[in-house]
N, C-alpha and C positions, 0 to 999 in steps of 0.2 A: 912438234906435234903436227900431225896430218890435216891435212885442210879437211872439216867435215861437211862443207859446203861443195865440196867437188859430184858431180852429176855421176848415178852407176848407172851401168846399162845391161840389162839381164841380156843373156844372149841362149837362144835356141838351137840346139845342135840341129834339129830337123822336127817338121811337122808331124801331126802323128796322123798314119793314114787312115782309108776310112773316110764319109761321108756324114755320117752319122754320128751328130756331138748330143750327148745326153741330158747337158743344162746347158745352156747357152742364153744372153740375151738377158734382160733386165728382171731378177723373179720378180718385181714388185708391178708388174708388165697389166697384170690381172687384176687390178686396183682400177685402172681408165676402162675394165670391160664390162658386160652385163653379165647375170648370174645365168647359168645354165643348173640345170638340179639334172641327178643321176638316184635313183631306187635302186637298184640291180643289190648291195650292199645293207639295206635295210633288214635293220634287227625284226625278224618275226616271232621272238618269244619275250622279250623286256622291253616296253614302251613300244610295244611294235608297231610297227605302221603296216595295221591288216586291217580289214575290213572290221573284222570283231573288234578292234580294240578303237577303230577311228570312227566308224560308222557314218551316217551323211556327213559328220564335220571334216570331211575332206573336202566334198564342195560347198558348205557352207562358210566354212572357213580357210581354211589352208589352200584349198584352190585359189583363190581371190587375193587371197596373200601374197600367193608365190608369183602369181600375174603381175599383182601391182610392184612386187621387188623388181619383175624381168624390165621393167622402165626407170630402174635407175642404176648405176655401176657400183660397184663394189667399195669402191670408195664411199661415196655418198651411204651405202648400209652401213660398213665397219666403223668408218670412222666418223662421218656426220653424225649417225645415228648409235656411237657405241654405247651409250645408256640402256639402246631396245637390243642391237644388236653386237656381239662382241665373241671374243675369241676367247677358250680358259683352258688353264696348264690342266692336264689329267690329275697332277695330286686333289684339285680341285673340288670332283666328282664323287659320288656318293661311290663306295667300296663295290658294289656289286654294279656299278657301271663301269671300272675298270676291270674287275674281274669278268664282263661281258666283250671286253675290250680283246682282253688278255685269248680268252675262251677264244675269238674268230678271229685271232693273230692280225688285228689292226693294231698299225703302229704308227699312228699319226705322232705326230709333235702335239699339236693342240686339237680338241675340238671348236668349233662353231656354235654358239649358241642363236638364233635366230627366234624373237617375240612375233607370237602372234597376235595375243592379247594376256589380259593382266598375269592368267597362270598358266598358258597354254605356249610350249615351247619346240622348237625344231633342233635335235642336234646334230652333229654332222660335221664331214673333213674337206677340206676344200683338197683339189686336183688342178692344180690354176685356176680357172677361172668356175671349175663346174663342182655344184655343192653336193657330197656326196650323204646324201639321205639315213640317218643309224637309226635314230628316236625319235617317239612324240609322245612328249612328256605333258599328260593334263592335269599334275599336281605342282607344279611348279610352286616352290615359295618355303617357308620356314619348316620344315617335314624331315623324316628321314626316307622317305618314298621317292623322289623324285632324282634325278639324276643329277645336278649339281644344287645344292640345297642355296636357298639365298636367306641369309638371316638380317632378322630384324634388326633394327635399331635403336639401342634405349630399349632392351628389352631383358 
């Protein structure tokens, strides 16, 4: 029988040329940094984040939010805080938030969910480190309205 402890060595016929490597480097890189946010992307017809549908609770809220997330890393939101804030598979989502999904050919893996307060929520696709803005969700909770439904318990 062949020794299966013996060492292999991959070996590369030649580098591939070019300057320019597409993913390189640690993805989970974006965990030790701070949150940047991006709108450009933002649904303007389902939860939309428009003036008619947010009105002053942009800066009475949401503004003051996103401030106080930009002082702490990604880590410390996701994972210190994954109870307020956390990430969920698309099956997850209410049917007409995939089907909104589907409709502007975004094809994330996951969304972001992001708390603001008890029913008011952010959702959104991270790009490394920068959170890219879709919805704002202010029915948040046991509904069939709101973009990923959260059901009671004992109920």
């Amino acid at each position: 029988m062949a020794d299966s402890k013996r060492k292999k060595e991959v070996k590369q016929k030649e580098n591939p040329s070019g300057k320019f490597i597409a993913q390189g480097g640690n993805p989970d890189r974006y965990y030790s940094e701070n949150p940047a946010w991006a709108f450009a992307n933002s649904d303007q017809e389902m939860w939309a984040f428009s003036q008619g549908h947010i009105g002053e609770t942009f800066w009475t809220e949401i503004f003051p939010r996103l401030r106080a997330l930009e002082t702490q890393t990604w880590n410390e939101i996701l994972i210190h805080s994954k109870k307020q804030n956390h990430s969920l598979n698309l099956d997850e989502l209410n049917k007409v938030a995939q089907d909104r999904l589907a409709a502007r050919y975004i094809e994330a893996e996951s969304l972001i969910s992001l708390r603001l307060n008890g029913s008011h929520r952010l959702y959104g696709y991270m790009t490394g480190r920068v959170f890219n803005v879709l919805w704002y969700d202010d029915d948040h909770g046991d509904n069939n309205t709101c973009v990923c439904r959260s059901r009671l318990k004992h109920t």
